[in-house]
C-alpha positions as CSV (number, residue, x, y, z in Angstrom):
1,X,103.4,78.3,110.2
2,X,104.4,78.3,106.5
3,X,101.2,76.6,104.8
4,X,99.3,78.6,102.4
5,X,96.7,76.1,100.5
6,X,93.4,75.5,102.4
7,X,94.1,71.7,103.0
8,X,97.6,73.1,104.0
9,X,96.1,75.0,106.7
10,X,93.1,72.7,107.6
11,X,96.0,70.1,108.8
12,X,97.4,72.4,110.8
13,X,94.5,73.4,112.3
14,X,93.1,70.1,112.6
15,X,90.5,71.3,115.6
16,X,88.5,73.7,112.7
17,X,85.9,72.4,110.6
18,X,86.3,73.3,106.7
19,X,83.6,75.4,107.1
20,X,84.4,77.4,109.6
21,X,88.1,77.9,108.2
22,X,86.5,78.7,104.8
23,X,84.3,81.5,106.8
24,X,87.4,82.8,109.3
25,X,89.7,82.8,105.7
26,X,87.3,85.0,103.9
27,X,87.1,87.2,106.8
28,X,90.4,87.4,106.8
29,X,90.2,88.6,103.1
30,X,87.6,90.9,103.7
31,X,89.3,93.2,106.6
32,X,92.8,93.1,104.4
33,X,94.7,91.1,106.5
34,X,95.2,87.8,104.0
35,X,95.5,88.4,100.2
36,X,93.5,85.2,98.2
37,X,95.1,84.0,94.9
38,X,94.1,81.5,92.6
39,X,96.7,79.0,92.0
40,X,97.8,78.9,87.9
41,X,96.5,76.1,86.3
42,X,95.0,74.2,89.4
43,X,92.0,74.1,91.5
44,X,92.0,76.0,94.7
45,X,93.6,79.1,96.1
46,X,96.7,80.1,98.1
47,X,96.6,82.7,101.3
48,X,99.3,85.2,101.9
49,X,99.4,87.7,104.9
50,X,99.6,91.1,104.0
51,X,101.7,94.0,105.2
52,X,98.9,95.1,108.1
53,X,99.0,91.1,108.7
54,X,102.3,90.5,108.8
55,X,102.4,93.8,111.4
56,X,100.2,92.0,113.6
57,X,102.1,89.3,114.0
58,X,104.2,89.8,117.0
59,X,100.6,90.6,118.8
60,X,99.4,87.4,117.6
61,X,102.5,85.4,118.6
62,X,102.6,87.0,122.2
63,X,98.6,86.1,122.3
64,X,99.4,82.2,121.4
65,X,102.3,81.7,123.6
66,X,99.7,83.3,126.7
């Protein structure tokens, strides 16, 4: 719903262990459906959806409100 830092997210999601978002993230990453970038002169990284992502996302919405 807007946040894109890890901690950002991990509030958000507050029932996910760091881990596990850390795993789901890079998942994420690895089918294309979150672009990783490092944030310019700081520690960590932002997450953006991508295009197939930001396709999905009516699907997704529909499947939370269910």
């Amino acid at each position: 719903m807007g946040g894109t830092r890890f901690n950002e997210l991990q509030r958000g999601l507050s029932q996910i262990s760091p881990t596990m978002l850390s795993r789901r993230l890079d998942t994420l990453v690895e089918h294309n459906l979150v672009l990783k970038k490092k944030i310019p002169g700081q520690k960590g990284y932002e997450y953006f959806p991508t295009k197939n992502c930001q396709q999905f996302l009516p699907i997704i919405t529909s499947l939370g409100e269910w």
